[in-house]
Structures are given as C-alpha cells and as structure tokens.
C-alpha positions in Angstrom: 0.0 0.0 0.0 3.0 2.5 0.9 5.0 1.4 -2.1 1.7 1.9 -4.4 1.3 5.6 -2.8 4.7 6.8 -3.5 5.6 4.4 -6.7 9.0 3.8 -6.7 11.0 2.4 -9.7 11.5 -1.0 -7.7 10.1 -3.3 -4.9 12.3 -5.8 -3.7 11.0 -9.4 -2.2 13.3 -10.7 0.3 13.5 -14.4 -0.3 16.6 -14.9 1.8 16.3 -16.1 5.4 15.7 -12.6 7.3 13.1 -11.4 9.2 11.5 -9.5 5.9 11.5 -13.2 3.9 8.8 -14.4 2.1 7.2 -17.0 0.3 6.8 -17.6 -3.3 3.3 -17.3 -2.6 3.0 -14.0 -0.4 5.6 -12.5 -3.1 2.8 -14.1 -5.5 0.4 -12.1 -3.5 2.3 -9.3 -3.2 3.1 -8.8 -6.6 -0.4 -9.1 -8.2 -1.3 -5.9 -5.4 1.8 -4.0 -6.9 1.2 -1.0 -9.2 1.8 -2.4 -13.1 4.5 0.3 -13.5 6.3 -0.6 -10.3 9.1 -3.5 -11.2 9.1 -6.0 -9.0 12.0 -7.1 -7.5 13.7 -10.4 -5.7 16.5 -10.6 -3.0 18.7 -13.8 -2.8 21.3 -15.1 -1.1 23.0 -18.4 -2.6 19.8 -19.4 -3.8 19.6 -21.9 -6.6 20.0 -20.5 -10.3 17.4 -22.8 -11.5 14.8 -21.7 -8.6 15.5 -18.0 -9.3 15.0 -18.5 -13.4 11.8 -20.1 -12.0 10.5 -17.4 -10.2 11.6 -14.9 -12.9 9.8 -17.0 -15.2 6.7 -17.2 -13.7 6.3 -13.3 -13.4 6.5 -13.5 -9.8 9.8 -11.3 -9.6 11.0 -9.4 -12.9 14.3 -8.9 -11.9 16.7 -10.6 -9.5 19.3 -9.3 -6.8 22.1 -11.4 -5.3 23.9 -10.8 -2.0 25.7 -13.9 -1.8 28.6 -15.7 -3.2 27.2 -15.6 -6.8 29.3 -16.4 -9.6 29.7 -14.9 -13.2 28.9 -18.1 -14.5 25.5 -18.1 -12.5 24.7 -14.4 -13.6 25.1 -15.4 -17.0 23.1 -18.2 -16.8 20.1 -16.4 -15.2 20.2 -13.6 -17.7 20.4 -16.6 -20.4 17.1 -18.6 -19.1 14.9 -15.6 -18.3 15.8 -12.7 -20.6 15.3 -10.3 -17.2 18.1 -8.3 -15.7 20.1 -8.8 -13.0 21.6 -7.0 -10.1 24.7 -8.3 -8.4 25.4 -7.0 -4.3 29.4 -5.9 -3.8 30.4 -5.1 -0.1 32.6 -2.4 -0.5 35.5 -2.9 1.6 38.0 -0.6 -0.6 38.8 1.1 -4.0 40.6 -2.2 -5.3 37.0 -4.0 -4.8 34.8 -2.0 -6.4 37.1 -2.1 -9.7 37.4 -5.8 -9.2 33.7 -5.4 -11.2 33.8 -3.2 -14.1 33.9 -6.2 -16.1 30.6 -7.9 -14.5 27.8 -9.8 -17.1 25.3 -8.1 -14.6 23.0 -5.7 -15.7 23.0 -3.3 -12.6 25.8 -3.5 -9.6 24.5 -2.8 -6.0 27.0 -0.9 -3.6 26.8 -1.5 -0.3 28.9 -1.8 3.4 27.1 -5.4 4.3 24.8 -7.3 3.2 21.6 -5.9 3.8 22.1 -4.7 7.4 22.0 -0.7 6.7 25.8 -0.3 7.4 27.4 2.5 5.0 30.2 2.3 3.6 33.2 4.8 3.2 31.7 7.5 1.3 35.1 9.3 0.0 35.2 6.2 -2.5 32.2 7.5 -4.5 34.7 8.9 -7.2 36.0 4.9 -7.4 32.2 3.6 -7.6 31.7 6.1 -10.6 35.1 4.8 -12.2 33.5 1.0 -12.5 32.0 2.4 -15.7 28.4 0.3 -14.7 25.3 1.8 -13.7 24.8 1.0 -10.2 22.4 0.9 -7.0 24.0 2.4 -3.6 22.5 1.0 -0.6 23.9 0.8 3.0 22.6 3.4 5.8 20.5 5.9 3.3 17.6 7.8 4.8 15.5 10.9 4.1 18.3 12.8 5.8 21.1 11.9 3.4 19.6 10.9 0.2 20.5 13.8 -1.5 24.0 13.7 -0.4 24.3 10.2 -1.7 22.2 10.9 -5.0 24.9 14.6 -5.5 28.2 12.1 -4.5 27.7 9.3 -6.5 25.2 9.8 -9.2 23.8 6.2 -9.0 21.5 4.7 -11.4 19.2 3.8 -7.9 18.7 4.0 -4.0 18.2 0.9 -2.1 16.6 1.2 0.7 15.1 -0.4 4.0 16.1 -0.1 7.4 16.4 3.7 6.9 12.7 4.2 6.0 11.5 1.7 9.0 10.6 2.2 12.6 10.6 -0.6 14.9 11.4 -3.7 12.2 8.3 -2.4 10.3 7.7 0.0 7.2 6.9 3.5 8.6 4.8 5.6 5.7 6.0 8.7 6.7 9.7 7.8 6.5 9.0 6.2 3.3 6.9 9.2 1.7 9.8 11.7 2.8 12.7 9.4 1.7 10.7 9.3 -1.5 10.9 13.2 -1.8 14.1 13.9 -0.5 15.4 11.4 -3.3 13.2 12.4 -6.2 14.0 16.4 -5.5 17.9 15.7 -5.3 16.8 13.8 -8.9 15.8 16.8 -10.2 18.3 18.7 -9.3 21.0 16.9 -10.6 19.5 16.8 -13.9 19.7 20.5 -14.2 22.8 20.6 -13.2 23.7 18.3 -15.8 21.3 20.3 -18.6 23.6 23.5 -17.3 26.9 21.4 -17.9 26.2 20.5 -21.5 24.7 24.2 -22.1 28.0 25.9 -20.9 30.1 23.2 -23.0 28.0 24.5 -25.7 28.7 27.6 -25.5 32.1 27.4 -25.2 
C-alpha cells in the first residue's frame, strides 16, 4: 500500500532467510497488489540459479538481486534462461574491490557496506564507484536525511533502501513518503545541473 502511494521504480522481495523473507506465494500475493509500472524485484542469497530463473519465469519477480557468493557463471546463466536483468550486491570494503567489477555480465551492480544490514560504507570512495564504468544501486545506511548527499556524490542509477525508511522492524509511511521526496528532488536537481553542464560546453 505505501509502495503503491509513493511508486518507486522498484520493490524488492526478500526471499533470503531474514526477518523480511517471504514465500513464493506471499511475493505471489504481493506482486499481483503492486502498481503495473512498479518492477518487481527479488532478493537472494546463494539461492539456486534454476529456482530464481523459476520465479523470474513465472512473473513472480521481474528482476533478481544477489547478496551472496554468486558467480559470473550463475549471472550469466540467469540472464540466459529468463531474458530479465540482474543486479549483483558488492560489499565495499576498498577502492581495489569495487574495480574488481567493471567487467561484470550483470546488468546493474548494488553498492553496499554489508549485506543488507543498513551499514554504509566509506563515502570518500564515491569517485571509485563512478570509475567502475556500470550503472549501479548504492544501498547501506541511506535515509530521508542523506539521500540527496548520496544521489549529489555518487550519481547512482538507484537508492536501495530499508532499514532507513522503517521504525521498529516495520515500514513507517512517513519515513518512506519523505525518503521518496528527498530522493526524487535531489533527482531533479541533478538533472539541471547536468542540462547546465552541456549548455555551458555548448557555448564554449
């Protein structure tokens, strides 16, 4: 209901053990709820290639993202069985680790300090995480409060988000609808400054 007020580019379905998993059939549930233009998206950790393509497959999930151990190969193959995209999790430890990616069959990289736990990483490495070359989520501590530092830093593709827009282990609506604005007005910003950058090259 939250995610269908403010519509967000993505939902993600946990479907590794946490204490946000769920089911097939509650992300089922979930997803036939969802707003059409809102993609769907599914969180895994060492899960089975062959039960993610499943899942993609059966329009459950349109896109998958993996916080575990997953190999190029396995990337590869899910991209090759479903035709949908897929994000790949890097724990940022260092400079050397992000670049360790550029090369990466996955359709989106996610940035982040852990692995889901809303622990941010070393900010003064955004000029390294724009070097990888890929577009890319940033997750790992955001909130209403720094979204549009993060979104001015970094210039990611995406914000992941979920701790920082929950109060006591649950969704809280009004941290979620001024995350939302805080991210979409820093958006919008950074648009025009980019509009100004091309004009002034222009002119010169």
């Amino acid at each position: 209901m939250y995610a269908n007020e403010v519509c967000p580019d993505y939902v993600g379905f946990v479907f590794a053990r946490s204490r946000r998993q769920v089911t097939a059939e509650q992300a089922a549930g979930l997803r036939r709820l969802l707003r059409e233009e809102i993609c769907p998206v599914g969180v895994f950790v060492n899960e089975k290639p062959e039960q993610i393509v499943r899942l993609l497959q059966s329009g459950v999930i349109e896109t998958a993202q993996l916080h575990g151990q997953e190999t190029e190969d396995d990337i590869a193959f899910i991209q090759r069985e479903s035709g949908k995209k897929v994000i790949k999790a890097v724990q940022v430890t260092d400079g050397r680790k992000l670049a360790e990616w550029k090369d990466s069959a996955a359709d989106y990289l996610l940035f982040d300090g852990g692995c889901g736990e809303g622990r941010p990483f070393d900010w003064s490495l955004a000029d390294e995480a724009r070097a990888v070359g890929k577009p890319f989520f940033l997750a790992g501590g955001l909130n209403a409060c720094n979204a549009a530092e993060a979104v001015r830093l970094f210039e990611p593709f995406a914000l992941d988000v979920s701790s920082g827009v929950e109060s006591a282990g649950r969704k809280d609506r009004i941290k979620i609808v001024d995350f939302m604005r805080a991210a979409r007005l820093a958006e919008k910003e950074a648009m025009v400054l980019r509009e100004s950058g091309r004009a002034n090259k222009e002119r010169n």
